[in-house]
C-alpha positions as a Markdown table, in Angstrom:
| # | Residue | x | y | z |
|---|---|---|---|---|
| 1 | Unk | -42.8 | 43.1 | -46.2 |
| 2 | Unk | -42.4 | 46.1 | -44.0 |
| 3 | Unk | -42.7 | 46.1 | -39.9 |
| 4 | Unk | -46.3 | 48.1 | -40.4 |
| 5 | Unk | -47.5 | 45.8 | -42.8 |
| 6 | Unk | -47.1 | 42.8 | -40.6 |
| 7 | Unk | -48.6 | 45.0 | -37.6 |
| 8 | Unk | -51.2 | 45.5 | -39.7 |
| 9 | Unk | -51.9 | 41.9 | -41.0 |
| 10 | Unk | -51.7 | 40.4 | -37.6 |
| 11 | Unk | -53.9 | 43.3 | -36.3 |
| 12 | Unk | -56.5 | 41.8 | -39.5 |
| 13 | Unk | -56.2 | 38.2 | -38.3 |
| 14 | Unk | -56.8 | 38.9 | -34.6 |
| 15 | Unk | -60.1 | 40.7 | -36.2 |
| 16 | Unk | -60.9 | 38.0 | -38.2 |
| 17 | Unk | -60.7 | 35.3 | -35.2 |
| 18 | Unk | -62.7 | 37.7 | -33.3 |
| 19 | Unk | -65.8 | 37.7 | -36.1 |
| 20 | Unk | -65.4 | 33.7 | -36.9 |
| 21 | Unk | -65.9 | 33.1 | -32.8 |
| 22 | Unk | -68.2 | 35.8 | -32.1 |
| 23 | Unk | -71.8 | 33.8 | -32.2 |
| 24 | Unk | -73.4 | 32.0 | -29.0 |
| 25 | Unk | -76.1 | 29.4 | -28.8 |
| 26 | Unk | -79.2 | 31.1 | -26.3 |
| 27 | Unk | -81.3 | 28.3 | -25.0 |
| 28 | Unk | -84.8 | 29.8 | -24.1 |
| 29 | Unk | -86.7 | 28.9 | -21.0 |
| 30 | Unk | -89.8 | 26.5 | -21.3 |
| 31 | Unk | -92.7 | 24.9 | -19.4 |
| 32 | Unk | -91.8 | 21.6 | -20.7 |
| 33 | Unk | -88.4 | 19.8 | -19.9 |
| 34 | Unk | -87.7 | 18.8 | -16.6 |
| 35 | Unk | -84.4 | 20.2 | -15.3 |
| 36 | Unk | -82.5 | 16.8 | -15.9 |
| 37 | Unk | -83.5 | 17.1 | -19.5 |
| 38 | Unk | -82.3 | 20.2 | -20.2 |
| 39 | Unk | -78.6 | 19.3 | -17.9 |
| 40 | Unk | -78.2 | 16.0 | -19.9 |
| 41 | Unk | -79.1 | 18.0 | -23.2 |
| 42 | Unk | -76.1 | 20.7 | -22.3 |
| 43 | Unk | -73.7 | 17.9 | -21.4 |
| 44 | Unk | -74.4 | 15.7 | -24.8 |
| 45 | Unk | -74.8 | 18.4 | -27.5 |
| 46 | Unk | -72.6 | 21.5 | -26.0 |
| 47 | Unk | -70.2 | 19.3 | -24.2 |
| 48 | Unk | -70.9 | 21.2 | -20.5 |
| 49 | Unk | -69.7 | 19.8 | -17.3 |
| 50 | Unk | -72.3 | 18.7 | -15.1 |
| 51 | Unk | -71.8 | 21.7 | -12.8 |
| 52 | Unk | -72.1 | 24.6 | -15.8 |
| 53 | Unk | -75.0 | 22.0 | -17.6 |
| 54 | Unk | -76.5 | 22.9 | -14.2 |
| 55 | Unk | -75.9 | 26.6 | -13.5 |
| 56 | Unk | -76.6 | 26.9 | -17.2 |
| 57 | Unk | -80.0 | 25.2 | -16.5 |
| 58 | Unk | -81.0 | 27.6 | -13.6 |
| 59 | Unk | -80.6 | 31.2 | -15.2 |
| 60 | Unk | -82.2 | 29.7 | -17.9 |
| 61 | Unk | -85.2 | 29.0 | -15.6 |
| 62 | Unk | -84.5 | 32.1 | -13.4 |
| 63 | Unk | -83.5 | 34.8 | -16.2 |
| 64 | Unk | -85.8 | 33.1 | -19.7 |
| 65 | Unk | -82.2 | 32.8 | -21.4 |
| 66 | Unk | -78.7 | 31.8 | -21.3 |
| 67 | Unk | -75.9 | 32.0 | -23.5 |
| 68 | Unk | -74.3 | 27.9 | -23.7 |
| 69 | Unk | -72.4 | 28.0 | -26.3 |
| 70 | Unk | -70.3 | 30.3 | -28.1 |
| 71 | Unk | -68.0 | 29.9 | -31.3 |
| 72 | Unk | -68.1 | 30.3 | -35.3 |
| 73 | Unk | -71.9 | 29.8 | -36.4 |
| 74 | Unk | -70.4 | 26.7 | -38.5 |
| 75 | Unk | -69.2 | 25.4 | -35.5 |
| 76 | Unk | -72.8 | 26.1 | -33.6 |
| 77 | Unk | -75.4 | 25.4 | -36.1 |
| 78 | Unk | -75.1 | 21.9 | -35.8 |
| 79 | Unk | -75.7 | 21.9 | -31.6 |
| 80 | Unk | -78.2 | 24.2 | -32.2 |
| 81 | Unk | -80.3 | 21.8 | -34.6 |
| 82 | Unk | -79.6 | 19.0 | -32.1 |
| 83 | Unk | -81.0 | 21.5 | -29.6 |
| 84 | Unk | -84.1 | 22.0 | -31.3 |
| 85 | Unk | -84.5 | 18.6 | -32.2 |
| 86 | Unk | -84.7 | 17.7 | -28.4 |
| 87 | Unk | -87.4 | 20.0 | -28.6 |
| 88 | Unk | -85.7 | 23.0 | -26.7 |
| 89 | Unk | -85.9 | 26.6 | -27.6 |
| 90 | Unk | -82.7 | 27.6 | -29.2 |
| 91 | Unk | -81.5 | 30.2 | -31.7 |
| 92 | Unk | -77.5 | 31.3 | -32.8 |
| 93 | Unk | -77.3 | 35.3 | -32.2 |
């Protein structure tokens, strides 16, 4: 294999990681859940800290959304569910 074509494959691969990872949980703002629902939700499911369970909590309240979680969608469809089961408003984008 020539110098260019392992340029090239590890240019593929570093592609290919970047597609795989490029998904994020968005946790939706709701009248419902108290604010220690939601941080104990974070800290179970998505495996936050307490501190970025909490900061996570308040844009949610503050901005409607927040991005928790990022990864492959294989790798977040299973938090999400558990999300949603709890009753929050999730979705993988």
């Amino acid at each position: 294999m020539s110098k260019q074509t392992d340029t090239r494959t590890q240019d593929l691969e570093v592609v290919v990681e970047e597609l795989v990872a490029n998904h994020e949980i968005i946790l939706f703002n709701d009248d419902v859940h108290t604010f220690d629902y939601v941080i104990d939700s974070l800290i179970e499911i998505c495996d936050h800290d307490p501190i970025q369970a909490e900061q996570c909590t308040y844009i949610v309240h503050h901005n409607g959304k927040c991005s928790v979680k990022k990864g492959s969608y294989d790798e977040l469809e299973p938090r999400c569910t558990a999300l949603l089961n709890r009753g929050l408003t999730a979705e993988i984008a």
